[in-house]
C-alpha positions in Angstrom: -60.3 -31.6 17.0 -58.9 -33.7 20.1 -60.2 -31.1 22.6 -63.7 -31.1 20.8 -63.8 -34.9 20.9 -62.4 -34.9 24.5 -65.5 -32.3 25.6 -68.0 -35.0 23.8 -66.7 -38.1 25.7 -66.3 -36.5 29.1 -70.4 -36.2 29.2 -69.4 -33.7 31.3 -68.9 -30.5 29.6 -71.1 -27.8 29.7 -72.6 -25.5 27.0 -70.4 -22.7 28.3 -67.0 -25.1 27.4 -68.3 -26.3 24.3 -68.2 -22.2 23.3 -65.3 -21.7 24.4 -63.6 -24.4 22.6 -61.4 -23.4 20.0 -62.7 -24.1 16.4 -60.2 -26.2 14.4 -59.2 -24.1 10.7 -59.6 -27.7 9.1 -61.4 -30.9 8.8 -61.0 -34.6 7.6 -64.7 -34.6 5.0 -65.3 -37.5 2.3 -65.5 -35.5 -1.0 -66.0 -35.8 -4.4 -63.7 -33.3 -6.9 -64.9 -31.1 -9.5 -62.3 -32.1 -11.9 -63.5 -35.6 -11.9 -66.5 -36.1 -13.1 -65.9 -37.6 -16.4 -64.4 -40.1 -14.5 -66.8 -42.5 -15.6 -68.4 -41.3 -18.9 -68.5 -44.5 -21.2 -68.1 -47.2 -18.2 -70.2 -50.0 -17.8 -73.0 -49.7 -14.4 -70.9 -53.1 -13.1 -67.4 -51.0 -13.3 -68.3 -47.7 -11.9 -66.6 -48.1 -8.2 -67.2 -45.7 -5.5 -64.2 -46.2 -4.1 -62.4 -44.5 -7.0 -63.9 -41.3 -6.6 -64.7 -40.4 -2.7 -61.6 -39.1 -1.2 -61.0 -38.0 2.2 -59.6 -35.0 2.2 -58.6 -31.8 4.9 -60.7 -29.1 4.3 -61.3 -25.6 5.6 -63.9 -24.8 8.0 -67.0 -23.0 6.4 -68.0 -19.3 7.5 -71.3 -19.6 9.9 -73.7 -17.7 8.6 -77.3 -16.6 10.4 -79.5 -19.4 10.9 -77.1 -21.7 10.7 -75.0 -24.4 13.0 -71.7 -25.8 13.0 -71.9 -29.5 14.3 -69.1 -32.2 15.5 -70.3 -34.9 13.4 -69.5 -38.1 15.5 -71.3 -40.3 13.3 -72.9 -40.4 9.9 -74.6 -43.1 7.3 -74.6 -43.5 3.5 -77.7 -43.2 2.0 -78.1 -43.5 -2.0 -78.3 -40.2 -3.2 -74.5 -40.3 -1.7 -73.9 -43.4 -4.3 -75.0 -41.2 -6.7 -73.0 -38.3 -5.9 -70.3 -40.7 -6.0 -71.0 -41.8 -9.6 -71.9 -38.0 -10.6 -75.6 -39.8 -11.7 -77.8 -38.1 -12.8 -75.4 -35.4 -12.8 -72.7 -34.0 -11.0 -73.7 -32.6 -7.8 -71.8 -29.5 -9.1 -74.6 -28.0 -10.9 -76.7 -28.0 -8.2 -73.8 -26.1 -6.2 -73.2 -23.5 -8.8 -77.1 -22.7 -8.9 -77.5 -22.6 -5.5 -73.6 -20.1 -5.2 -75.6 -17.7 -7.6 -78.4 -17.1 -4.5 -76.0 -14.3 -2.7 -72.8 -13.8 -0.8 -73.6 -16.8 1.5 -75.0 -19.0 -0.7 -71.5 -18.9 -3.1 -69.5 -20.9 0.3 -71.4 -23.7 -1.4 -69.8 -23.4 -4.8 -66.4 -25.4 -4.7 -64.2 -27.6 -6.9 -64.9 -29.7 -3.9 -68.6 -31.2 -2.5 -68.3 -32.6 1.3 -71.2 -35.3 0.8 -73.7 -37.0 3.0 -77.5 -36.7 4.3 -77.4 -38.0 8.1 -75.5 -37.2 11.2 -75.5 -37.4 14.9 -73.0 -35.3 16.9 -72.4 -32.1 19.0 -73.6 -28.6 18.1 -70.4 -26.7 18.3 -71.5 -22.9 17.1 -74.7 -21.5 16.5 -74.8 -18.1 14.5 -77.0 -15.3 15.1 -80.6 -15.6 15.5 -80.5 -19.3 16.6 -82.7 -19.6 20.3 -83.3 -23.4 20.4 -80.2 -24.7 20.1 -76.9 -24.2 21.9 -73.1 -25.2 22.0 -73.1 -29.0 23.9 -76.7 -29.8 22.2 -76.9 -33.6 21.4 -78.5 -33.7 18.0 -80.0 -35.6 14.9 -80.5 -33.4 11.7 -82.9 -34.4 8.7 -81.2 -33.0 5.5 -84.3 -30.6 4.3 -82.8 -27.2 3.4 -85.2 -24.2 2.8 -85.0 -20.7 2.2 -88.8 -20.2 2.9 -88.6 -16.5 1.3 -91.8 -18.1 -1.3 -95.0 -18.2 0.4 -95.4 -21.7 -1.7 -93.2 -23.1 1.1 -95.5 -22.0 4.1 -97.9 -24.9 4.1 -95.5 -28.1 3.0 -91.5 -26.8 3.2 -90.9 -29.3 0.3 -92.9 -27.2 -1.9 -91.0 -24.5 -1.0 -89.1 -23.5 -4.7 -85.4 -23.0 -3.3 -86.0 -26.6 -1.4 -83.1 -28.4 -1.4 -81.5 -31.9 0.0 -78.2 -31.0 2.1 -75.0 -32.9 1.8 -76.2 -33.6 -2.0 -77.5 -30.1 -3.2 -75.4 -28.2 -0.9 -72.3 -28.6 0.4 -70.9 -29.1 3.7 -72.6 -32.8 4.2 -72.4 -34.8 7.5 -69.6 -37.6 6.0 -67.2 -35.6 7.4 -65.8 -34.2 11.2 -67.7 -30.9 11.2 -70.7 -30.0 9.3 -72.5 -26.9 8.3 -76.4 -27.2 8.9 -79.8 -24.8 9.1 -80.5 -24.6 12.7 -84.2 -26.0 11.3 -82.8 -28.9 10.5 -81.5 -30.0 13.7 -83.8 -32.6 15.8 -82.5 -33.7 19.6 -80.6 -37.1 19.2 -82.1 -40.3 21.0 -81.1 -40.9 24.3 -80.9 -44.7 23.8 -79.0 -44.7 21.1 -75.2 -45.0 20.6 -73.8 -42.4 18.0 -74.4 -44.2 14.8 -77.1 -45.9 15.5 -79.0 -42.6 15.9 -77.3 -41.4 12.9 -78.7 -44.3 10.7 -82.5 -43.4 10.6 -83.1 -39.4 9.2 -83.2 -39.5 5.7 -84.7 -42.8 4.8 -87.3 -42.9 8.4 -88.2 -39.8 7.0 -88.9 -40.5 3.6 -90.6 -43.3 4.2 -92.3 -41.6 7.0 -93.5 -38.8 4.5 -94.6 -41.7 1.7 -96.6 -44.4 3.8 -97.9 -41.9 7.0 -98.0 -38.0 5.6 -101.5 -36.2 4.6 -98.4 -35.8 1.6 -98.0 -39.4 0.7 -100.5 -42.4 0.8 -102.4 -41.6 4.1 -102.1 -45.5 5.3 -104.6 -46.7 7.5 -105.1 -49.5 10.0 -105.7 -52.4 8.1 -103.8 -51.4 4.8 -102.3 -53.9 2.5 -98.5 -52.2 1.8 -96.6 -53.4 -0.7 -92.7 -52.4 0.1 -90.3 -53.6 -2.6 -86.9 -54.0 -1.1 -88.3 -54.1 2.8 -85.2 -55.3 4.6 -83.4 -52.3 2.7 -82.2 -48.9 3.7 -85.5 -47.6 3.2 -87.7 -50.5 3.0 -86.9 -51.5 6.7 -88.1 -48.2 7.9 -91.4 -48.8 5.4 -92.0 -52.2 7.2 -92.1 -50.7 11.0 -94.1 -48.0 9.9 -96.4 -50.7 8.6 -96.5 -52.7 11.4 -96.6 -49.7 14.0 -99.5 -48.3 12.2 -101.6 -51.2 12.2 -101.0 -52.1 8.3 -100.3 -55.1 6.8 -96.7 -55.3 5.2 -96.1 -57.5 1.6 -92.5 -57.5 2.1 -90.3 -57.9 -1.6 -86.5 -59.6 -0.9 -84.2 -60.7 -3.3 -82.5 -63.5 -0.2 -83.5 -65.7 2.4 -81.4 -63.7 4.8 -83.3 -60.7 3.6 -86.5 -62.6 4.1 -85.4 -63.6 7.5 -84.7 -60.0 8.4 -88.2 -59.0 7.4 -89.6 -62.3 9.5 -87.5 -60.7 12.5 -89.0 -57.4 12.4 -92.8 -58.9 12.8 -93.8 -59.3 9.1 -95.2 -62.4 7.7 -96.4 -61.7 4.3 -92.7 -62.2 2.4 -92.0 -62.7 -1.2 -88.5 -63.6 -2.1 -89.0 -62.7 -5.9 -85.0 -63.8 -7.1 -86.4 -67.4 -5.1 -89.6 -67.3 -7.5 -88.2 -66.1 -10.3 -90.3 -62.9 -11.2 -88.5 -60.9 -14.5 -91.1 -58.1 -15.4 -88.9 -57.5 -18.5 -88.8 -59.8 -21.3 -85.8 -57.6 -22.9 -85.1 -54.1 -22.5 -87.4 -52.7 -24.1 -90.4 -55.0 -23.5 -92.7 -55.8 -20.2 -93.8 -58.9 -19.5 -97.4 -58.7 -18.2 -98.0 -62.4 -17.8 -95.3 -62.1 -15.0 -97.1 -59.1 -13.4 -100.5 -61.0 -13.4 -98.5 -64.2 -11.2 -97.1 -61.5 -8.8 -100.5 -60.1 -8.3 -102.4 -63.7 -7.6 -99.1 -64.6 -5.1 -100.2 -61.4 -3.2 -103.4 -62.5 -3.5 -102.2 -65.3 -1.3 -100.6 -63.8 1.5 -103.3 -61.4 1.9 -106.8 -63.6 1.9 -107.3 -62.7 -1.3 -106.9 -59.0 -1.2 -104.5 -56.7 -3.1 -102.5 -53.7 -2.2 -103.8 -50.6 -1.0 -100.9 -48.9 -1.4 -97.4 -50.0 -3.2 -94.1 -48.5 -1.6 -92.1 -47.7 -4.8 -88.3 -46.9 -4.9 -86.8 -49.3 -7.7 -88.7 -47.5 -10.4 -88.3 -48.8 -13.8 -87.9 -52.7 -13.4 -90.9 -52.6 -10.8 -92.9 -50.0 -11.7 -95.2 -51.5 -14.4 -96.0 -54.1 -11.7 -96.8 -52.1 -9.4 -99.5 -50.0 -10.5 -100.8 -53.4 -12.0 -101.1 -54.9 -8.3 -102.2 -52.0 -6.8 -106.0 -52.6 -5.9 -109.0 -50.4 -7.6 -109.0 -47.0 -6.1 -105.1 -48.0 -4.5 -101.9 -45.6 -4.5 -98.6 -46.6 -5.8 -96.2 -43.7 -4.0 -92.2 -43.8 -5.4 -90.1 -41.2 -4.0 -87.0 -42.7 -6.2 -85.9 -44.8 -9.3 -82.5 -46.9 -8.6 -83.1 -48.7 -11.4 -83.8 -46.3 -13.9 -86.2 -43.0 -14.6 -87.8 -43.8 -17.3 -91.0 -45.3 -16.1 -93.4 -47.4 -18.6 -96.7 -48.7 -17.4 -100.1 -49.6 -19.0 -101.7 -46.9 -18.1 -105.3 -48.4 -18.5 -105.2 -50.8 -14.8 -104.0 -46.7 -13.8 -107.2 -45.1 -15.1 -110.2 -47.4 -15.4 -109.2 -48.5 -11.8 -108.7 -45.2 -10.5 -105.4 -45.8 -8.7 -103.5 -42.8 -8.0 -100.1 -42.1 -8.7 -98.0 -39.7 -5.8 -94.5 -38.5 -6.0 -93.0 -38.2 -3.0 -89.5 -36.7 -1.7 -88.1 -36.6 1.1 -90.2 -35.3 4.2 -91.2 -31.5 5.5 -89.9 -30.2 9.1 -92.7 -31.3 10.8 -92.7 -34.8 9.2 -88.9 -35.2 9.9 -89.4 -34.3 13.5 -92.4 -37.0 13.9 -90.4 -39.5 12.4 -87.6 -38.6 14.7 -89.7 -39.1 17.7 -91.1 -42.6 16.8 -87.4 -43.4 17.3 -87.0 -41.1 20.5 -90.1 -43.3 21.6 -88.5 -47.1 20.4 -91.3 -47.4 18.4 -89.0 -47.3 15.4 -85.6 -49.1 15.0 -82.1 -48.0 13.7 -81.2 -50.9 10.7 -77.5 -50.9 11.3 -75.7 -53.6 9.6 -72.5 -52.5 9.5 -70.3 -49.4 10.0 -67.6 -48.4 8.3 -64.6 -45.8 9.7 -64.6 -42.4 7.5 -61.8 -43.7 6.1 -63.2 -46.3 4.6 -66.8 -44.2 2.8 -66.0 -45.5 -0.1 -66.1 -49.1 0.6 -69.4 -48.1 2.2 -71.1 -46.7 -0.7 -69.7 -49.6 -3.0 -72.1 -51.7 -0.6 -74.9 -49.7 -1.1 -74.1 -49.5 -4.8 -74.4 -53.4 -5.6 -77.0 -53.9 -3.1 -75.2 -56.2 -0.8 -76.1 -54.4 2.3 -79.0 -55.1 4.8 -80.7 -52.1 6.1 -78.1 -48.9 6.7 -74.5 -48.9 6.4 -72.9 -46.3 9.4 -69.9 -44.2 9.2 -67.7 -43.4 12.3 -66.9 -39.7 12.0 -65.3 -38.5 15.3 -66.6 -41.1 17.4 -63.3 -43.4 18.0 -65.5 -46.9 18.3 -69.0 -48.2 18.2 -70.8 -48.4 21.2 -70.8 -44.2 22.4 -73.0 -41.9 23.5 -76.1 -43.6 25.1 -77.8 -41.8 27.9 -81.0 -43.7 29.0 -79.2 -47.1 29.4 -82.8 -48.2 30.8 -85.0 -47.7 27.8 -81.7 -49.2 26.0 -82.1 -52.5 28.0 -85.6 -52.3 26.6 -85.2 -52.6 22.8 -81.3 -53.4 22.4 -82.5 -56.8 20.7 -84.2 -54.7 17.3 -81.1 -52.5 17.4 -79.2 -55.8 16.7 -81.6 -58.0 14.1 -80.1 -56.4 11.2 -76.5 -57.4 12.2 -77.5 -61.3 13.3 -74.3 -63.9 12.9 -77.0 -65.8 10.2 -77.1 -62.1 8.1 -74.2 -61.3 6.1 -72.6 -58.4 6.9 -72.4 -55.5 4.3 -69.8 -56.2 2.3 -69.6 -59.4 1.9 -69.6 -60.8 -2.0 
């Protein structure tokens, strides 16, 4: 592993000495265990602790298979499908690896008492097996974590309705929290040259999801113009929501819970910023009841940072504390688009503001090839910011995901895979000079850094 990181720092090697570079048998990977997973049957939400059950572990190097690519993962990020293969919510990960291990002879590497998580990386294609054309060994690389099969026709005009679609690093194995990973060659973008190693690891999943929600023929088709609604906006994925918004042309309605977070949003060019713990919305009266009064206040205070206008379109993720709320304060003929539920699945809203006002309702996950790679390229571009707040060495994953967990991050929270410090890997120092300021709003001295209680 020293010689693969030594050909990655020297800049210098070519794709002829990254082939020839011997492939290590084994690999430090952040895992979750198969014999583990009652772990926390019984436990209260507030006692479940990531850092209980991610382990760091040495683990063999998978077979490369056709198609496929075998990537030095420099850096990586946690996103919140890797919280909630750390809780094994809403199920282990494990079913989803022994149906996918029943697909064939290749499909079964998947299928072990171990799962390597994690959605994002940036690194160094290492191996490419046979039929790959666009990629070689050396290749400086992002990947998006959509894996396809493609042998359906349904898959041929939107990948994500392809029926053997599947998110990598949480539905396979082999994820990019780790030294090596095992990716498609489909899924592998070309990593931006004025970025350092985890910055550009930060933005795949969650640009592109939110990319695919707000921007996407597939999601709510915004507009110049358009009111958004983005609950959470100085989040992992809210902070990607708010530059699409404001790089489209759209108007953002940012949702915080802090005035740091409100400050972040400020920084990124929004103005229209509700700080809801600092107003005191509760949309529940108990568990089991809405509070529709409360939803009717939300709506006039958007009323007020718009001119009197409501949402076109409301950026859901929370899911069952918000959603009521939102389709209430989505305008007539507006589109409430949720591509997740952190706060529970179970949805309940009056469904007559949905009906007599013609509001639409999408669901949206995760983003197609193409959608990915345009995503990717508004950051190629600096049109679109990495949200780093902090980063974490692999080692210390599951302090990471504990962040994410009880919401105490800003923005994205990095992982240093192979990459021995921050700071590595830029190439175009002069676009760099250009936009290093966004690259550092999320990490300001007046934010708190991830982490912190």
């Amino acid at each position: 592993m020293n010689e693969i990181l030594s050909a990655i720092l020297s800049a210098e090697a070519t794709a002829a000495d990254f082939a020839a570079l011997p492939l290590p048998e084994s690999y430090r990977a952040i895992t979750v265990h198969k014999d583990e997973t009652e772990m926390f049957t019984g436990v209260d939400p507030a006692g479940k602790d990531p850092r209980k059950s991610l382990h760091l572990d040495e683990v063999p190097v998978p077979e490369l298979g056709p198609g496929e690519a075998l990537v030095a993962v420099m850096a990586s990020s946690v996103n919140y499908n890797s919280v909630w293969s750390s809780l094994f919510e809403p199920l282990p990960t494990f079913a989803f690896l022994e149906r996918y291990g029943r697909r064939g002879k290749l499909a079964k590497r998947h299928d072990l008492p171990y799962h390597v998580i994690g959605s994002d990386l940036a690194g160094v294609v290492l191996r490419t097996g046979p039929g790959v054309q666009v990629w070689k060994p050396g290749d400086e690389v992002v990947a998006h974590c959509l894996s396809v099969e493609l042998e359906s026709s349904d898959g041929h005009d939107d990948t994500m309705m392809d029926p053997e679609q599947r998110i990598w690093g949480f539905e396979t194995n082999f994820g990019g929290l780790a030294e090596l990973a095992l990716v498609r060659s489909n899924q592998l973008m070309p990593k931006p040259r004025h970025l350092t190693w985890e910055e550009a690891a930060a933005p795949g999943l969650v640009n592109s999801t939110a990319y695919r929600q707000l921007v996407s023929r597939n999601g709510a088709q915004m507009k110049q113009g358009d009111n958004v609604l983005i609950w959470g906006a100085s989040g992992g994925l809210g902070s990607y929501a708010t530059q699409l918004a404001l790089a489209g042309g759209a108007i953002p309605v940012c949702v915080v819970s802090t005035p740091q977070k409100a400050a972040i949003c400020r920084s990124m060019g929004a103005e229209a910023i509700i700080d809801r713990d600092a107003e005191g919305y509760r949309f529940w009266r108990d568990e089991n009841t809405q509070d529709p009064p409360e939803w009717k206040r939300f709506g006039k205070r958007i009323r007020e940072l718009t001119g009197g206008e409501d949402v076109d379109i409301v950026f859901e993720h929370p899911g069952r504390e918000t959603f009521g709320a939102s389709v209430f304060v989505a305008r007539k003929g507006g589109t409430i688009v949720t591509c997740a539920s952190t706060s529970g699945y179970e949805h309940q809203y009056d469904n007559r503001y949905l009906w007599m006002s013609l509001k639409r309702i999408i669901g949206s996950h995760f983003a197609n090839y193409r959608e990915a790679w345009e995503a990717n390229r508004l950051v190629a571009k600096g049109r679109i910011h990495p949200t780093l707040s902090k980063v974490y060495p692999l080692e210390e994953t599951g302090q990471a995901a504990f962040d994410v967990y009880g919401n105490v991050h800003h923005g994205k929270v990095g992982v240093l895979c192979l990459a021995p410090t921050e700071g590595l890997g830029v190439r175009d120092e002069e676009m760099r000079a250009r936009h290093v300021g966004a690259f550092n709003r999320f990490r300001s001295p007046a934010v708190p850094q991830a982490g912190a209680v």
